[in-house]
C-alpha positions as CSV (number, residue, x, y, z in Angstrom):
1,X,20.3,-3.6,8.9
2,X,21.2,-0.1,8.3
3,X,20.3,3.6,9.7
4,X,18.8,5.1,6.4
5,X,19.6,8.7,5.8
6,X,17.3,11.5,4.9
7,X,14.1,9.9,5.0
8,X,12.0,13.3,4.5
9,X,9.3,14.3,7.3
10,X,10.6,11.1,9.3
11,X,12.5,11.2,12.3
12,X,14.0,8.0,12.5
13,X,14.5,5.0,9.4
14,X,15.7,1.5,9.5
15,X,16.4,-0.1,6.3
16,X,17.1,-3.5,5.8
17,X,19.8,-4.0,3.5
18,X,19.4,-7.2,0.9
19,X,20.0,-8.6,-3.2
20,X,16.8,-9.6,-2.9
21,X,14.4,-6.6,-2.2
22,X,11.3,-7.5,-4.0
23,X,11.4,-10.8,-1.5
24,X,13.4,-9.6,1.4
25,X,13.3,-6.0,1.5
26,X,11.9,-4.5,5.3
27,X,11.8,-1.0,6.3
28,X,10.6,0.8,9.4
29,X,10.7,4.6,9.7
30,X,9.1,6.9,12.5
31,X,7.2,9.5,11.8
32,X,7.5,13.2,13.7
33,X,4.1,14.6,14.3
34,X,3.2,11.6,16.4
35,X,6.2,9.3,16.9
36,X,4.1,6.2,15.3
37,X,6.3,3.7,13.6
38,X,5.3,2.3,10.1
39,X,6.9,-0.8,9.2
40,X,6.6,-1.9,5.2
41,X,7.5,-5.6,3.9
42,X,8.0,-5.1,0.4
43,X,7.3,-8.8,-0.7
44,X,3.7,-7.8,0.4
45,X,2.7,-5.3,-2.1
46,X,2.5,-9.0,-4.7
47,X,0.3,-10.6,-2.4
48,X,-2.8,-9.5,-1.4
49,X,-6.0,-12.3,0.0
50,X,-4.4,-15.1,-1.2
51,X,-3.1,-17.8,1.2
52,X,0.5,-16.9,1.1
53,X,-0.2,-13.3,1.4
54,X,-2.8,-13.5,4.3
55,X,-0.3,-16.0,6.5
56,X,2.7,-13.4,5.7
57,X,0.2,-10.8,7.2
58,X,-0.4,-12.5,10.1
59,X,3.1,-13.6,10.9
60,X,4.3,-9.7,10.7
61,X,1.4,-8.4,13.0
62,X,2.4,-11.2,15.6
63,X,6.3,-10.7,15.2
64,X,5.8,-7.0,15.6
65,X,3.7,-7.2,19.1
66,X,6.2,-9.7,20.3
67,X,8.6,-6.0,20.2
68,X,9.7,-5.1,23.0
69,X,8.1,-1.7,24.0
70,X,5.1,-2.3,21.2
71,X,1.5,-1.2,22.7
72,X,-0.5,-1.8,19.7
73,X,-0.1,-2.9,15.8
74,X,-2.7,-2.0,13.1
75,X,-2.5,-2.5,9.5
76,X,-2.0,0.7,7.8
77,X,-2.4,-0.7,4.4
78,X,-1.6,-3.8,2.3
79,X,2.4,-3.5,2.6
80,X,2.6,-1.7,6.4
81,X,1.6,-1.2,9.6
82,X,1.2,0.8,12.1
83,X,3.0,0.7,15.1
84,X,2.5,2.7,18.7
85,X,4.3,2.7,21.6
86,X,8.4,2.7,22.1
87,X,10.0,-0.2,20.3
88,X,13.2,0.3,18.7
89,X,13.4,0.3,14.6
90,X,15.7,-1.8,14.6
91,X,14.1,-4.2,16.8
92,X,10.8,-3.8,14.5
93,X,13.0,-4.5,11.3
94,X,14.7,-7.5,12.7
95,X,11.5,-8.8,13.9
96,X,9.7,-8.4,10.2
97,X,12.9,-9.4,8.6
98,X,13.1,-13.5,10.3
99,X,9.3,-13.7,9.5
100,X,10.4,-12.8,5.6
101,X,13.2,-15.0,6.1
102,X,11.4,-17.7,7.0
103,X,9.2,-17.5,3.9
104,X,11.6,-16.1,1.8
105,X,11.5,-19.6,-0.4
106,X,7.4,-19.8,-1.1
107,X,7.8,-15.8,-1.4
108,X,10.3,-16.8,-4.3
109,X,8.4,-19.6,-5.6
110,X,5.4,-17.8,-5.8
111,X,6.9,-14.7,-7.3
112,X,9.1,-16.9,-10.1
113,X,12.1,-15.8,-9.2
114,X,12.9,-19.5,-8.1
């Protein structure tokens, strides 16, 4: 997990550092004009209503609530959410990272690259 650097209008970006981005890449950046975290699973832009993609979905909104200082998750688009409240980025990109990690093998699978 690492502080990224200049992340442009944000104030605040976690990055989660990996070989494997297309599977196991998870970032979480805050934005400035309202403090709203957006947290992206990169895996996710391949999957969309299928199965794999839908349970992936699921498993990220639940892992981000579970947050400490989370008030309220919504999907922002296919790859992020939204997040409100006070969590830390870190503790949203750890959270969203163990739900990739624990698919990381059907994300593989599913993708080829296995």
């Amino acid at each position: 997990m690492a502080l990224a650097g200049d992340e442009g209008d944000c104030d605040e970006a976690w990055e989660r550092l990996t070989g494997e981005p297309s599977v196991r890449g998870v970032d979480s950046s805050r934005w400035a004009d309202d403090g709203t975290w957006q947290v992206s699973i990169w895996a996710q832009e391949f999957f969309r209503g299928d199965p794999l993609g839908i349970e992936l979905r699921e498993r990220v909104v639940r892992a981000l609530e579970s947050v400490e200082g989370v008030i309220r998750v919504a999907e922002h688009d296919n790859e992020s959410w939204d997040v409100y409240g006070t969590p830390s980025g870190e503790g949203l990109t750890r959270s969203a990272a163990n739900v990739v990690d624990d698919l990381a093998g059907r994300l593989r699978q599913a993708l080829g690259l296995a």
